[in-house]
DOKOLMI-744347 format. One line per field, with one value per atom (N, C-alpha, C): residue number from 0; residue in three letters; atom name; x negated, y, z. Coordinates in Angstrom, 1 decimal. Layout:
residues N
n (NUM  ...)
res (ALA  ...)
atom (CA  ...)
east (X  ...)
north (Y  ...)
up (Z  ...)
END
This chain:
residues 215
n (0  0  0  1  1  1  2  2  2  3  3  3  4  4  4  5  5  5  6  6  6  7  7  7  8  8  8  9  9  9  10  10  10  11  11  11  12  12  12  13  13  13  14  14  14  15  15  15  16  16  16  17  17  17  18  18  18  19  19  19  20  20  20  21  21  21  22  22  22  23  23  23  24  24  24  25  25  25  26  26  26  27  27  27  28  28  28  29  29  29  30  30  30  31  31  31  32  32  32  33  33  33  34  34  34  35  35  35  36  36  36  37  37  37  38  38  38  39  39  39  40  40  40  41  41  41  42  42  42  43  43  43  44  44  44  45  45  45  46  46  46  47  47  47  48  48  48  49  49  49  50  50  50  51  51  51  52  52  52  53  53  53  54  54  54  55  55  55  56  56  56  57  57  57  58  58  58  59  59  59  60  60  60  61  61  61  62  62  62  63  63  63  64  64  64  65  65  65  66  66  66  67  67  67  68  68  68  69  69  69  70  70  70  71  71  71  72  72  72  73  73  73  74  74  74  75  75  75  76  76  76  77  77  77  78  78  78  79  79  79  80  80  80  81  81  81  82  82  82  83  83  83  84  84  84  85  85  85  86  86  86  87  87  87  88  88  88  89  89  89  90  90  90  91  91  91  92  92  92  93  93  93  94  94  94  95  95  95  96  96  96  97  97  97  98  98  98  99  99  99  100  100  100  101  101  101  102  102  102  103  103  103  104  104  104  105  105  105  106  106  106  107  107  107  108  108  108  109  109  109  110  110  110  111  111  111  112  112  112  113  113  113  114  114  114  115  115  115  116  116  116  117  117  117  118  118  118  119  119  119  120  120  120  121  121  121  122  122  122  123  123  123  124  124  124  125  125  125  126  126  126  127  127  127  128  128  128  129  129  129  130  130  130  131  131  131  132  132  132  133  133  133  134  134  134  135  135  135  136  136  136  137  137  137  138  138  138  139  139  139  140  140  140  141  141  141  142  142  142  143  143  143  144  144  144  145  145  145  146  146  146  147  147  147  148  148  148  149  149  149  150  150  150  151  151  151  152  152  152  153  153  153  154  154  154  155  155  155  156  156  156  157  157  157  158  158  158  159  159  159  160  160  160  161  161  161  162  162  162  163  163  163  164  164  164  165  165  165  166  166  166  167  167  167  168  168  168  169  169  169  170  170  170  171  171  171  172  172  172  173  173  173  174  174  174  175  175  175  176  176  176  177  177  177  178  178  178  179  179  179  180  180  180  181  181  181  182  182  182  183  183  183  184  184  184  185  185  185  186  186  186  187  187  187  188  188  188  189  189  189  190  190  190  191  191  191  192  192  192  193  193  193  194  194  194  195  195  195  196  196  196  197  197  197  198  198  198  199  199  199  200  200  200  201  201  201  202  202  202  203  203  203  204  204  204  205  205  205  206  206  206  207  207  207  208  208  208  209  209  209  210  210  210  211  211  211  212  212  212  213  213  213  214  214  214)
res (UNK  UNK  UNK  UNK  UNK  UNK  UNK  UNK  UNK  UNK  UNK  UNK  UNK  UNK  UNK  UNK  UNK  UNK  UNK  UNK  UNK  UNK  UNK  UNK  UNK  UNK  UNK  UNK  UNK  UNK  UNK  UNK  UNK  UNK  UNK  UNK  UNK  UNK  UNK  UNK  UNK  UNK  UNK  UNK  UNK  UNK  UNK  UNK  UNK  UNK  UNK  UNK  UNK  UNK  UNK  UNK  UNK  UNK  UNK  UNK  UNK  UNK  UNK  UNK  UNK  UNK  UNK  UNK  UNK  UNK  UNK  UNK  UNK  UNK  UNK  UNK  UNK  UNK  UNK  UNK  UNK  UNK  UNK  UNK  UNK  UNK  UNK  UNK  UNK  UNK  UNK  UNK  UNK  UNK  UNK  UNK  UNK  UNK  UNK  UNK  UNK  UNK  UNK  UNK  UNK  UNK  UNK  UNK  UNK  UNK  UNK  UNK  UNK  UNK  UNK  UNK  UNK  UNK  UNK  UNK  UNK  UNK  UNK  UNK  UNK  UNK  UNK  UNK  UNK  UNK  UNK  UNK  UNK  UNK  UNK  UNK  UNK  UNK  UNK  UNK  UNK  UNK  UNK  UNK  UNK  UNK  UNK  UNK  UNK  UNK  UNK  UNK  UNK  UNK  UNK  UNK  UNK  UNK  UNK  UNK  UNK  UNK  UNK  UNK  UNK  UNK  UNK  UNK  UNK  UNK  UNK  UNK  UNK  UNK  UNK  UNK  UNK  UNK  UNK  UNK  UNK  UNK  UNK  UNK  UNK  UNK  UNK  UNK  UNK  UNK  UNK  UNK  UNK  UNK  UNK  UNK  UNK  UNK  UNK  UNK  UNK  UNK  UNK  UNK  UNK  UNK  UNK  UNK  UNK  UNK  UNK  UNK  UNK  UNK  UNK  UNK  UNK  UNK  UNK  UNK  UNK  UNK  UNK  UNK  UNK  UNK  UNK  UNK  UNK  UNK  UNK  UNK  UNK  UNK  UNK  UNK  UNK  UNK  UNK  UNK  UNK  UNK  UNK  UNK  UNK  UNK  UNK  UNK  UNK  UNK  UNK  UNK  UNK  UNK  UNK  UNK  UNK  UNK  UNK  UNK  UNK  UNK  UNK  UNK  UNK  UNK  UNK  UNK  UNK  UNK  UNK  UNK  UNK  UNK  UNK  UNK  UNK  UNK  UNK  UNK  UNK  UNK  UNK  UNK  UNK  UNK  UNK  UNK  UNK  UNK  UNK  UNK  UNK  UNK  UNK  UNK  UNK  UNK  UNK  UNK  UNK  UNK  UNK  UNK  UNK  UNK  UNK  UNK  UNK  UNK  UNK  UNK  UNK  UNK  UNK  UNK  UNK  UNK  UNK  UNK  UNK  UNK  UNK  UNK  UNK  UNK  UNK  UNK  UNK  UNK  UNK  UNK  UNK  UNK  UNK  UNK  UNK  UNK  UNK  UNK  UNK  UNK  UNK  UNK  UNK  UNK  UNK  UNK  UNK  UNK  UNK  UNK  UNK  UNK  UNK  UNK  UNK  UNK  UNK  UNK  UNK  UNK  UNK  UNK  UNK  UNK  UNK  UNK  UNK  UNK  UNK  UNK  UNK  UNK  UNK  UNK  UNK  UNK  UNK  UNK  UNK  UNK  UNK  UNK  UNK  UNK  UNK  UNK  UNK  UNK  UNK  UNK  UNK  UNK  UNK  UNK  UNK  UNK  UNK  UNK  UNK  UNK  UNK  UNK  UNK  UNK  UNK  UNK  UNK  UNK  UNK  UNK  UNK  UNK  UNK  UNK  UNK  UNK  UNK  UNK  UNK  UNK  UNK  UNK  UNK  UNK  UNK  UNK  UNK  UNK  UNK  UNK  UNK  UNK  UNK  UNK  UNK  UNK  UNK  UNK  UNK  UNK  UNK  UNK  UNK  UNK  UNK  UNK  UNK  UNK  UNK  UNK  UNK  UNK  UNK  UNK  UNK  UNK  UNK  UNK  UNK  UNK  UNK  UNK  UNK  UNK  UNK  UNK  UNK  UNK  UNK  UNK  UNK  UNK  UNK  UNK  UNK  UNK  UNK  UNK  UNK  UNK  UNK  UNK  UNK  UNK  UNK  UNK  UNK  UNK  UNK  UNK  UNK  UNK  UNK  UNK  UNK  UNK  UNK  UNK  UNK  UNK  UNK  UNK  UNK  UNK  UNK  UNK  UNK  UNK  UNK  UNK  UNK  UNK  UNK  UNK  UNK  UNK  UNK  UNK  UNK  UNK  UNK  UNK  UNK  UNK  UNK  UNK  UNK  UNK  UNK  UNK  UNK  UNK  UNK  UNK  UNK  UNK  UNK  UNK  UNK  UNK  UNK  UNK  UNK  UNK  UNK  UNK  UNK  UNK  UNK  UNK  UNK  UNK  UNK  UNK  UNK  UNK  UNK  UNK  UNK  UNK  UNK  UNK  UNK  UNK  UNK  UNK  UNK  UNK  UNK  UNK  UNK  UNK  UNK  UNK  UNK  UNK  UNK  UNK  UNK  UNK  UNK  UNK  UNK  UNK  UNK  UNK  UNK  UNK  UNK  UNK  UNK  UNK  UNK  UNK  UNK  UNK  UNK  UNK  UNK  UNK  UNK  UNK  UNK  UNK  UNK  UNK  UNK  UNK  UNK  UNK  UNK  UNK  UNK  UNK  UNK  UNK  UNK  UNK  UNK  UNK  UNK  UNK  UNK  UNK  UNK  UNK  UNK  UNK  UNK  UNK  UNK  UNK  UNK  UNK  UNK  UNK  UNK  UNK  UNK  UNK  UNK  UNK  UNK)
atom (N  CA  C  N  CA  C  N  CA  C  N  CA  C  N  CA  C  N  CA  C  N  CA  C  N  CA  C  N  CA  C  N  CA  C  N  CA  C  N  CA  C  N  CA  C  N  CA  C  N  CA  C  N  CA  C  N  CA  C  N  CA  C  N  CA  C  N  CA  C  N  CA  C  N  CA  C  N  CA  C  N  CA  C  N  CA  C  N  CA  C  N  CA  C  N  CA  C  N  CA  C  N  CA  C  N  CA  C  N  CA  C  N  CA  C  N  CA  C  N  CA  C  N  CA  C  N  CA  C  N  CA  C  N  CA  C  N  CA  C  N  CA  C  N  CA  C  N  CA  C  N  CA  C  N  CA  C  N  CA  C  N  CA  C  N  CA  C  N  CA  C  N  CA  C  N  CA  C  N  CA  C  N  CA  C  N  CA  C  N  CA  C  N  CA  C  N  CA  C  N  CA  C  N  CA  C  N  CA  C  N  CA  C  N  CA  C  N  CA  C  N  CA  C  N  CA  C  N  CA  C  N  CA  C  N  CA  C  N  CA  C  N  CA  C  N  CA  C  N  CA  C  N  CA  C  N  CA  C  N  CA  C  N  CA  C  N  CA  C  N  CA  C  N  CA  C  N  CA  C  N  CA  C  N  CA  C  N  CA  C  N  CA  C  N  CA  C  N  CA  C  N  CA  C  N  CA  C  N  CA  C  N  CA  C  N  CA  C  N  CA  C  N  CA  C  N  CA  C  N  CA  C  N  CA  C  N  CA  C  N  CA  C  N  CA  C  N  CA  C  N  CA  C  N  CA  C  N  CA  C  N  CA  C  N  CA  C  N  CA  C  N  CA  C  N  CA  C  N  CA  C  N  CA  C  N  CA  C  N  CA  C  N  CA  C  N  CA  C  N  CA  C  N  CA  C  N  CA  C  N  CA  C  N  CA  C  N  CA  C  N  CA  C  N  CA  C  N  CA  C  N  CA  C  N  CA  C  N  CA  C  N  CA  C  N  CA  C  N  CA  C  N  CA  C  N  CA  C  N  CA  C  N  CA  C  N  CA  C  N  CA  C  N  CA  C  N  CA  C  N  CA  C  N  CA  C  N  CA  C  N  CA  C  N  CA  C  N  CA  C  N  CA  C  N  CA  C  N  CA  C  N  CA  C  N  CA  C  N  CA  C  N  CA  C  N  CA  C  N  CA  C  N  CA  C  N  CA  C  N  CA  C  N  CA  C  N  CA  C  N  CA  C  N  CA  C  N  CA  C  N  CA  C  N  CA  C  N  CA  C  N  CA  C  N  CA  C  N  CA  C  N  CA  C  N  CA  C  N  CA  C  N  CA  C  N  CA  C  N  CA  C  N  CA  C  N  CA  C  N  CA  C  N  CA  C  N  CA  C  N  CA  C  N  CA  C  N  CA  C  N  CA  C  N  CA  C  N  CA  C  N  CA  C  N  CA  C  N  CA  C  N  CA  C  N  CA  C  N  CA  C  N  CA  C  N  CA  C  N  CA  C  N  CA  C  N  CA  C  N  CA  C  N  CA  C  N  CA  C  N  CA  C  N  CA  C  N  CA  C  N  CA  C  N  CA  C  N  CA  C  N  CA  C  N  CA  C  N  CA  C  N  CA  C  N  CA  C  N  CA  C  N  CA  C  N  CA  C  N  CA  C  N  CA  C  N  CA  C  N  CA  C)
east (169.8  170.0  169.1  168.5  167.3  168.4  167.8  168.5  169.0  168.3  168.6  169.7  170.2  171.2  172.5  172.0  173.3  173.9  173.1  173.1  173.8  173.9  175.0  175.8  175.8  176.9  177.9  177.7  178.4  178.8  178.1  178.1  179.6  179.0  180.4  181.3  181.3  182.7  183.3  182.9  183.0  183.9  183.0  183.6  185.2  185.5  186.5  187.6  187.3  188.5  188.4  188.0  188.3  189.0  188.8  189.7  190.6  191.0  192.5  192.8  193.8  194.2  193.3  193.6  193.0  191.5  191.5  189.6  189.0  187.7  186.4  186.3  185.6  184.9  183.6  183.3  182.1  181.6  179.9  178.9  178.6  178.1  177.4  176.3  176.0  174.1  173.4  172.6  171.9  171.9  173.1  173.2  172.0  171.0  169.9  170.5  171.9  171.9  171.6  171.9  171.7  170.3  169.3  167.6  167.1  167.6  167.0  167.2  166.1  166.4  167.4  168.2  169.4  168.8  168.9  168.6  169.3  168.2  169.1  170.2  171.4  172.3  171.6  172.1  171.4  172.3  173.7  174.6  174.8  174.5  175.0  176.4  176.9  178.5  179.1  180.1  180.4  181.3  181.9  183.2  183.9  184.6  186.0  185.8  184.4  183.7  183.4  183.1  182.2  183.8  184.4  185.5  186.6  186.4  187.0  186.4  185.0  184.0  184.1  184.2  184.4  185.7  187.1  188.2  188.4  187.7  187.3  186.6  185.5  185.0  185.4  186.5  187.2  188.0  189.3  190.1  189.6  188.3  187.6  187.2  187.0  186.4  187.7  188.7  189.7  190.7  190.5  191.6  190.9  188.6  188.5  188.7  189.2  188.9  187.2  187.0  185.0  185.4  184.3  184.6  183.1  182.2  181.6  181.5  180.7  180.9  179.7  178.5  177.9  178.0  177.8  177.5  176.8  175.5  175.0  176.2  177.3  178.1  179.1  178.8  179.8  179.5  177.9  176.9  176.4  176.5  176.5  175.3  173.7  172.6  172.7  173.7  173.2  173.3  172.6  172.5  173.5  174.8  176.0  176.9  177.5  178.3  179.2  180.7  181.3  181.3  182.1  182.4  183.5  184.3  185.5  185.4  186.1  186.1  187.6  188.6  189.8  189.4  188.3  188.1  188.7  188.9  189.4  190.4  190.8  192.0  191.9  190.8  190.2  189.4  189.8  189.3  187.2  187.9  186.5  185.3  186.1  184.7  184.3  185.4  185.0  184.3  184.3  183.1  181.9  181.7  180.5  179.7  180.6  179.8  179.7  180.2  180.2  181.1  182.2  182.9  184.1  184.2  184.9  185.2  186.6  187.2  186.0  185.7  185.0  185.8  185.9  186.6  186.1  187.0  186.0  185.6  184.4  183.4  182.4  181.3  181.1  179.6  178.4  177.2  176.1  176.2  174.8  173.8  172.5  171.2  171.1  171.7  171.4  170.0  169.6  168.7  168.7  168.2  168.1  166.5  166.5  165.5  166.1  165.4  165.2  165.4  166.6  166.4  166.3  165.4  164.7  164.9  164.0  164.0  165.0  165.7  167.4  167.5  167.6  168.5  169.6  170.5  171.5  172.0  172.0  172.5  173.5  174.4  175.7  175.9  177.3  177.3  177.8  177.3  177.9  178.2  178.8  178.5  179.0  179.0  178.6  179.6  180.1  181.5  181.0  179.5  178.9  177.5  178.3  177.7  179.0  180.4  181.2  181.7  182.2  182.4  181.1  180.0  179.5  179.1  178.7  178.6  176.7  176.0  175.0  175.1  174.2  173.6  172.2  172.4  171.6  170.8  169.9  169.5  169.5  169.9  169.7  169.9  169.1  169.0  170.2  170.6  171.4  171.9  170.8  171.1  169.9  170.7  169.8  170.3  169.6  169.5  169.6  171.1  171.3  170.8  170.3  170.2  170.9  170.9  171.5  172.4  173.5  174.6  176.1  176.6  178.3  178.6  179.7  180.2  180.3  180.1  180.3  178.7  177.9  176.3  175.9  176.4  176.2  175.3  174.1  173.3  173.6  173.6  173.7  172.8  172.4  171.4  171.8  172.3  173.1  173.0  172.6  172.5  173.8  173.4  174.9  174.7  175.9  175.2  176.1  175.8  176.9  177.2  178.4  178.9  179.0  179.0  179.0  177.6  176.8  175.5  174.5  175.6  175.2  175.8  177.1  177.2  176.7  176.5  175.1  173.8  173.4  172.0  172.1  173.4  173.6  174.0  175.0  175.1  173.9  173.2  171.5  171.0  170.7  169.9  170.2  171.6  172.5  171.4  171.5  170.2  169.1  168.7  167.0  166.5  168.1  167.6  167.6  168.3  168.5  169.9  169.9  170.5  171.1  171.7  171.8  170.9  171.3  170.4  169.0  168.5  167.3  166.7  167.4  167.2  167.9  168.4  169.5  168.4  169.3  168.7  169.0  168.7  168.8  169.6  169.0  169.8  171.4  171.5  172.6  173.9  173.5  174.1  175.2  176.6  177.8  178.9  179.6  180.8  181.7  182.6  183.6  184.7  184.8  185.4  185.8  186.9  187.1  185.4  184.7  183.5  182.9  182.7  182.1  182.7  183.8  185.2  185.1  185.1  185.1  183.5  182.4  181.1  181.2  181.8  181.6  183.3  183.8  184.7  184.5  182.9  182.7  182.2  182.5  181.6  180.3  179.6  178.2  177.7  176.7  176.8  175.9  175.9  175.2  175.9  176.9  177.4  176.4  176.9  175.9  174.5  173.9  172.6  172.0  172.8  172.6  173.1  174.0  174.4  173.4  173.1  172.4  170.8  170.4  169.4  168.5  169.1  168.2  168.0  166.8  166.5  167.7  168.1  168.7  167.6  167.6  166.4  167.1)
north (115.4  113.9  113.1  112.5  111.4  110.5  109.5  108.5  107.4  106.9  105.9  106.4  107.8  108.3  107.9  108.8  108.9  107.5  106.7  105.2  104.4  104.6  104.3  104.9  106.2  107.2  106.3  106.2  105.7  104.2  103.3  101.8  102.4  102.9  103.1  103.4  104.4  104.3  103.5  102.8  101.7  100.8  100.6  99.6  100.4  101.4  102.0  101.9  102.3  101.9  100.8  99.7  98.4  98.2  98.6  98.0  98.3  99.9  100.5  100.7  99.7  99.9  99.0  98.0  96.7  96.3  95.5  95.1  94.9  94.7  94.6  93.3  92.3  90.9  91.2  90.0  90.3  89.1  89.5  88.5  87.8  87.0  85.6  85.3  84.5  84.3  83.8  84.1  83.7  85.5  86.6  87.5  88.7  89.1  90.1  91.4  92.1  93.0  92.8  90.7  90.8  90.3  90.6  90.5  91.8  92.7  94.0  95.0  95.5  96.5  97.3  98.1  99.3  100.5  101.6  102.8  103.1  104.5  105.2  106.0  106.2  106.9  108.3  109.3  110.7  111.5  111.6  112.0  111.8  110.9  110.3  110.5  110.4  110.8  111.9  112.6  113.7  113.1  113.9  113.8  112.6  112.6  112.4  110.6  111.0  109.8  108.4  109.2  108.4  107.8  108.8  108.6  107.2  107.3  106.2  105.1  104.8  104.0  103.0  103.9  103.7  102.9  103.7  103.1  101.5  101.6  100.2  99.3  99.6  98.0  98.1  99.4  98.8  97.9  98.3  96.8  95.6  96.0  94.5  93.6  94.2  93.4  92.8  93.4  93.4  91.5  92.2  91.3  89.8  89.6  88.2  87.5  87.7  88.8  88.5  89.8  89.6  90.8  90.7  92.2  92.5  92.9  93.7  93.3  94.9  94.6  95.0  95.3  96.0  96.5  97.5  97.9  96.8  96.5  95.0  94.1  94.2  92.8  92.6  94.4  94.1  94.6  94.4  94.8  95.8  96.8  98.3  98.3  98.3  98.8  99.5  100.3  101.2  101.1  101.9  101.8  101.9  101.6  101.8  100.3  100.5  99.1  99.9  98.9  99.3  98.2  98.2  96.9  97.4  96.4  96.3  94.6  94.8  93.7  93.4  92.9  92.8  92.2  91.0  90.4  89.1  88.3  87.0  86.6  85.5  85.5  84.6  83.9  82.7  83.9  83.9  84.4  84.4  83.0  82.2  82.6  82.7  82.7  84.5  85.1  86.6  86.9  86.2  86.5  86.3  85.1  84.4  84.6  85.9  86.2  87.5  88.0  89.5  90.0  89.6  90.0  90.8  92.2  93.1  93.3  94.0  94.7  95.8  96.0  96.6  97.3  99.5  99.8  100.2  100.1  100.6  101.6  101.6  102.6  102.4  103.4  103.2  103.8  102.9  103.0  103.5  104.5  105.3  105.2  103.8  104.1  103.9  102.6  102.2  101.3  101.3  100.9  100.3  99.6  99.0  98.2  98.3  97.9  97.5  96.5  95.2  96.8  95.8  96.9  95.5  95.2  94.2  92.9  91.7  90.6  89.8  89.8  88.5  88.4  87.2  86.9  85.9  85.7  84.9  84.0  82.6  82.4  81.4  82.0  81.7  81.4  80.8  79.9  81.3  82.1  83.2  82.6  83.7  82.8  84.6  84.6  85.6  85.4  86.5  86.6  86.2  86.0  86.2  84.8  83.9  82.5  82.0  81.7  81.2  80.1  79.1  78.1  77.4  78.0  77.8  78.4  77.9  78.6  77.8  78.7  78.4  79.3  78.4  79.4  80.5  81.6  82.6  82.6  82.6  83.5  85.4  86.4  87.5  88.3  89.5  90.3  90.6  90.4  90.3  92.2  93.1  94.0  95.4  95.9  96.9  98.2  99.3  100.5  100.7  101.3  101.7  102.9  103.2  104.7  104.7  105.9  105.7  107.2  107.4  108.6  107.5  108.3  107.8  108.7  108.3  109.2  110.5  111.3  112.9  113.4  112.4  112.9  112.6  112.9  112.6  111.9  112.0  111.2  110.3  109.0  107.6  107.3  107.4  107.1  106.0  105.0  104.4  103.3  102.2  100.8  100.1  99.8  98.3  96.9  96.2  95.1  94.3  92.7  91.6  91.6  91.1  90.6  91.8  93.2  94.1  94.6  94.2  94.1  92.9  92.0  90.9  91.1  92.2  92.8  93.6  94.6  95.5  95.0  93.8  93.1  92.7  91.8  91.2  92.0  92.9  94.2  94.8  95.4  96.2  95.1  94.2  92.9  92.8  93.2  93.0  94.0  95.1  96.4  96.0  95.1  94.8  94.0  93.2  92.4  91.2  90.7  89.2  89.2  87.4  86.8  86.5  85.8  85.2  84.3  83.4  82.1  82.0  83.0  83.7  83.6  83.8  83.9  82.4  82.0  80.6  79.5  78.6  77.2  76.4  75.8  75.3  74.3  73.2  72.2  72.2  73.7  73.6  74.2  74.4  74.3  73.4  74.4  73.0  73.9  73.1  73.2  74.0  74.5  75.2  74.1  72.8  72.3  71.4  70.5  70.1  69.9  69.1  69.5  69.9  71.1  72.4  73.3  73.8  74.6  73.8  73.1  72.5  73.3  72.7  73.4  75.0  75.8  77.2  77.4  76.9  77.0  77.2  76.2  76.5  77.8  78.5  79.2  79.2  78.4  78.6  76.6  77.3  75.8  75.1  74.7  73.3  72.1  71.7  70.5  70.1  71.2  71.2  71.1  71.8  71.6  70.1  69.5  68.6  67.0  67.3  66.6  66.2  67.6  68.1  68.3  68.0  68.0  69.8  70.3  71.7  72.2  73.5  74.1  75.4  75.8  76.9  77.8  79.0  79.8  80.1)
up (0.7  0.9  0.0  0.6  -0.3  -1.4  -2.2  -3.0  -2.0  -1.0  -0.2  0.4  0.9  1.7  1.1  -0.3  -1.2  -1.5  -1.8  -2.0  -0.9  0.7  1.4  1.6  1.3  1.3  0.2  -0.7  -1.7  -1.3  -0.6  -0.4  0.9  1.4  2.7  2.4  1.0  0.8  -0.5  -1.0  -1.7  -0.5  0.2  1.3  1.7  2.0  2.4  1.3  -0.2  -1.0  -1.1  -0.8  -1.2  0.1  1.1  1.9  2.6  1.9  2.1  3.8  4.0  5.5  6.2  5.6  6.0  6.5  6.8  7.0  5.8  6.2  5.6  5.4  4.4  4.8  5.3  6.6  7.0  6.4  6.2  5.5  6.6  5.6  6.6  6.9  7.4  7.7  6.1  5.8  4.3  3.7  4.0  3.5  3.7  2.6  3.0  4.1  4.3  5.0  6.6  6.9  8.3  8.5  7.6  7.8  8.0  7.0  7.1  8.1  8.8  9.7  9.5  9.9  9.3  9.5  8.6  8.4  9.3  10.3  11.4  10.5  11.7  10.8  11.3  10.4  10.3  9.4  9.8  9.2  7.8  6.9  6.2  5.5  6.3  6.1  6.4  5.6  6.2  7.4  8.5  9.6  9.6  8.4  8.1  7.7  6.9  5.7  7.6  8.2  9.7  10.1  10.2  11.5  10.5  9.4  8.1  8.6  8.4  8.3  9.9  10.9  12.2  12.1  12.0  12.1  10.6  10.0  9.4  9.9  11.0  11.9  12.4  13.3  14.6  13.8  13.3  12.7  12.4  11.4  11.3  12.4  13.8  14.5  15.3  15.4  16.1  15.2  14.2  13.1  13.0  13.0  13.3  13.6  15.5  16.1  17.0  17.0  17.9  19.1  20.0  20.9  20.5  19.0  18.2  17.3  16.5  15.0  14.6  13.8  13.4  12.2  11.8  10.0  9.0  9.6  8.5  8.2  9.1  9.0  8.2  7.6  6.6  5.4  5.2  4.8  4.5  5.3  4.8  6.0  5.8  6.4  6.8  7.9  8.7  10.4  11.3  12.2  13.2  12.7  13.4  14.0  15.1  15.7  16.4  16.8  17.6  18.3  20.1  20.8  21.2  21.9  22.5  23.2  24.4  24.9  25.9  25.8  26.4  27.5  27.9  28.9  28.9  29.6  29.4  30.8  30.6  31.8  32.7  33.2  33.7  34.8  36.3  37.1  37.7  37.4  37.3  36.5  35.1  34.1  34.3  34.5  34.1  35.5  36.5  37.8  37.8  37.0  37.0  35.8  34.9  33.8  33.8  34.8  34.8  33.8  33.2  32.3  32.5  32.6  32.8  31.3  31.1  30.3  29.8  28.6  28.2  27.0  26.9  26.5  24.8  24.0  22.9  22.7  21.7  22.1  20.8  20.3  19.3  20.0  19.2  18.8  18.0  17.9  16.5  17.3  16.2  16.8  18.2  18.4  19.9  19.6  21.0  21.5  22.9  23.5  24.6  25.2  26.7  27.0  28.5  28.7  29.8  31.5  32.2  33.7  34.1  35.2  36.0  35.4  36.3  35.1  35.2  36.0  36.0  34.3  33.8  32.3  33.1  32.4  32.6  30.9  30.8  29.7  30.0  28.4  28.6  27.1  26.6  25.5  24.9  23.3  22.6  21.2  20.7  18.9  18.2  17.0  15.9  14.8  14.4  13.5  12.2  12.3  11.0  11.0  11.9  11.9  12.4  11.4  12.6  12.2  13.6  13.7  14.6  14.7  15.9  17.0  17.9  19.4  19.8  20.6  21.2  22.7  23.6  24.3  24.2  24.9  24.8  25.8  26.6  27.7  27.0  28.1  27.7  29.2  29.0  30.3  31.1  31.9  32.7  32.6  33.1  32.8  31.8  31.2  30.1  30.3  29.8  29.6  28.6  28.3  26.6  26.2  25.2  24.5  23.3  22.8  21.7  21.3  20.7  20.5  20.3  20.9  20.2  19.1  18.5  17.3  16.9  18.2  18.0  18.0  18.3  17.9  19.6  20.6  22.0  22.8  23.4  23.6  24.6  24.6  25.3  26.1  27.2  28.2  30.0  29.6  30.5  31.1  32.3  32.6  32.3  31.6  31.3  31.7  32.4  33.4  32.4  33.2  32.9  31.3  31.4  29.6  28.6  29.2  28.4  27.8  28.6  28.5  27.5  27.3  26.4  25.0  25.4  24.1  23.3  24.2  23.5  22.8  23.7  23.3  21.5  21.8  20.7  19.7  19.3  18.3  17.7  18.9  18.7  17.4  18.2  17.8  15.9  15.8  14.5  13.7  14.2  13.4  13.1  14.2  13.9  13.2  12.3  11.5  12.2  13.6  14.6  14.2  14.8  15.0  16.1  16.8  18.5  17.7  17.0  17.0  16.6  16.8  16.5  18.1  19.1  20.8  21.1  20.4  21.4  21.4  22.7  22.6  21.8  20.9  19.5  19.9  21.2  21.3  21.9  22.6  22.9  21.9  20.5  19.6  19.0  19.4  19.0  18.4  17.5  16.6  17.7  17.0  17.8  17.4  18.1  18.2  19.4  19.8  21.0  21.9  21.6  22.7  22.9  21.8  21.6  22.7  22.0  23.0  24.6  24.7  26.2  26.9  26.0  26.7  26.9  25.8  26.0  27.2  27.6  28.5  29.6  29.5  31.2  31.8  33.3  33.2  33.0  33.4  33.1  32.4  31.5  30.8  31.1  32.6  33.1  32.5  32.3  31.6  30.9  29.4  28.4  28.5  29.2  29.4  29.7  30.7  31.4  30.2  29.0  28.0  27.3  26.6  25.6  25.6  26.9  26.8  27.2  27.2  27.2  28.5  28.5  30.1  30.5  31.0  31.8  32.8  32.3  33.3  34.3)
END
């Protein structure tokens, strides 16, 4: 094991006794772990050390709550995320965003790449920018690669809002932001007018307020 290995070997589990049963704190934007690329994971951890680490962003993400998490986010550089997505209860919005229940599910070393050119943008926001919301344009649908937790290789098209989660997670590795891809001006508070614009299904309102294009 190199010094860099040992050196998150140790940062992971640092993170694990501090946080007992409980969650993690996730960093914020200004924080170097969500600039830096993440080290692929490459076993790193023994079994037991992963399956810890894992059941620590699942809670974390759950307890914000987000439907993902990445490893930068809780500053531990490595190439790992989980998602989960319960879906939403507005018949409306989960049609027109493609938003199906998405089950949890865990990420080593994903990757993604564009399947045909449809983007779709929709208002998102980041556990680790929060209190605001922007819109995204993002590919409508992608081709994930990658492994899940048992080492397993990941080779799959993911469409719709599960697909905008993958984008945005990945993105967490490479050192992005959403607001790194958003439209700057459609950038609002998560507050009454804010909350009303990301309510809609799709944010023509906003655009049409605020000033900005929709692809």
């Amino acid at each position: 094991m190199t010094d860099r290995d040992r050196a998150l070997r140790e940062l992971a589990l640092r993170l694990l006794d501090d946080a007992g049963a409980g969650s993690a704190p996730i960093v914020r934007a200004g924080h170097p772990a969500l600039r830096g690329v993440a080290v692929p994971y490459d076993g790193q951890l023994d079994d037991d050390e992963l399956a810890g680490l894992l059941a620590l962003l699942h809670r974390t993400m759950r307890a914000a709550p987000g439907v993902g998490l990445a490893a930068p986010q809780v500053g531990l550089p490595l190439a790992i995320a989980v998602v989960e997505d319960p879906g939403v209860a507005s018949q409306e919005v989960a049609s027109v965003r493609e938003r199906v229940p998405l089950e949890y599910r865990v990420l080593l070393n994903p990757a993604y790449e564009q399947v045909g050119d449809d983007r779709v943008a929709f208002y998102e926001g980041c556990l680790s920018v929060p209190a605001y919301q922007a819109v995204v344009a993002r590919w409508r649908a992608v081709r994930l690669t990658g492994q899940d937790e048992h080492g397993r290789a990941l080779d799959e098209v993911v469409t719709g809002w599960p697909a905008r989660i993958v984008q945005h997670e990945t993105d967490h590795l490479g050192g992005m932001l959403y607001l790194d891809r958003a439209e700057l001006r459609s950038l609002a508070a998560a507050d009454e007018t804010g909350l009303r614009w990301a309510s809609q299904p799709r944010p023509e309102l906003a655009a049409e307020a605020l000033g900005f294009p929709l692809p």
